[in-house]
C-alpha positions in Angstrom: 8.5 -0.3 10.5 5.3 -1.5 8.3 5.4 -3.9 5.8 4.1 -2.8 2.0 2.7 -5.6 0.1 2.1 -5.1 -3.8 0.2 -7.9 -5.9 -0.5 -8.0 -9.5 0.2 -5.3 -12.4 1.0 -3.0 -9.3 3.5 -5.4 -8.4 5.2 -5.4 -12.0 4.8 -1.6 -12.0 6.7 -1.4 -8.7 9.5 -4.1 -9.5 9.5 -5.8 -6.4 6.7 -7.8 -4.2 7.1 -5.9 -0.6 8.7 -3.3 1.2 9.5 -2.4 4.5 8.6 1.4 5.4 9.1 3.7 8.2 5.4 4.8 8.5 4.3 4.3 12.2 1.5 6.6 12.8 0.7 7.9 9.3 -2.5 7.1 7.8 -3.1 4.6 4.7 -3.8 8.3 2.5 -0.6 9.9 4.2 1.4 6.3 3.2 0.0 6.5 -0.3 1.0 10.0 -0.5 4.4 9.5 0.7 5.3 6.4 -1.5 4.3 8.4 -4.8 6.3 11.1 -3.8 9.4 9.2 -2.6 9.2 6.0 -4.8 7.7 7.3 -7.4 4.8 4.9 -7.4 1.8 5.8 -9.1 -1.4 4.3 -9.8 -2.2 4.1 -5.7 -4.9 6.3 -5.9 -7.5 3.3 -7.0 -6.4 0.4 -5.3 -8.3 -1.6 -2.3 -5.8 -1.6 0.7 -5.6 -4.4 3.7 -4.1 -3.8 6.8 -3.1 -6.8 8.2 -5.6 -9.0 6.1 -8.4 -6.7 7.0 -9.8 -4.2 4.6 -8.9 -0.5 5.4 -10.4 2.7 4.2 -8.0 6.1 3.8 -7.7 7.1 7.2 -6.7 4.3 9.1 -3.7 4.8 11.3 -0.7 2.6 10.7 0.8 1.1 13.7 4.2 -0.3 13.9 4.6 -4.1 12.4 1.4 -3.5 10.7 1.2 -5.4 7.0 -0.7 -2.8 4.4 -0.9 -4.9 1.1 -2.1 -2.4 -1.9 -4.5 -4.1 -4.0 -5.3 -2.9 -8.2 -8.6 -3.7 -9.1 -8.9 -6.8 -11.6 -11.2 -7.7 -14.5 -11.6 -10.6 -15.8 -14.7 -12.5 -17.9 
């Protein structure tokens, strides 16, 4: 199991702050993929991802106990 972290306006779209998933072995893309077409959780396509409080790019392989946190971007002045 992987833990799915979700922080700010993704996090009120989503309704709750984490998730456990059942994605050993997928990719972050494949992940993404999966939780729009199970969850229905959109707006994935243009967030920064971490895995395990690194910075990950689409095609890194999820391992299990790994935490992905899915990041929107922010503005601010």
């Amino acid at each position: 199991m992987i833990n799915i972290l979700f922080f700010a306006s993704l996090k009120d779209a989503v309704g709750v702050e984490s998730l456990t998933w059942n994605g050993e072995g997928l990719t972050v893309e494949e992940l993404k993929q999966a939780l729009v077409k199970e969850r229905n959780i959109n707006g994935l396509d243009s967030v920064m991802t971490a895995v395990n409080e690194e910075f990950a790019d689409s095609d890194t392989v999820l391992k299990a106990g790994d935490t992905v946190a899915f990041i929107p971007p922010v503005s601010g002045g």
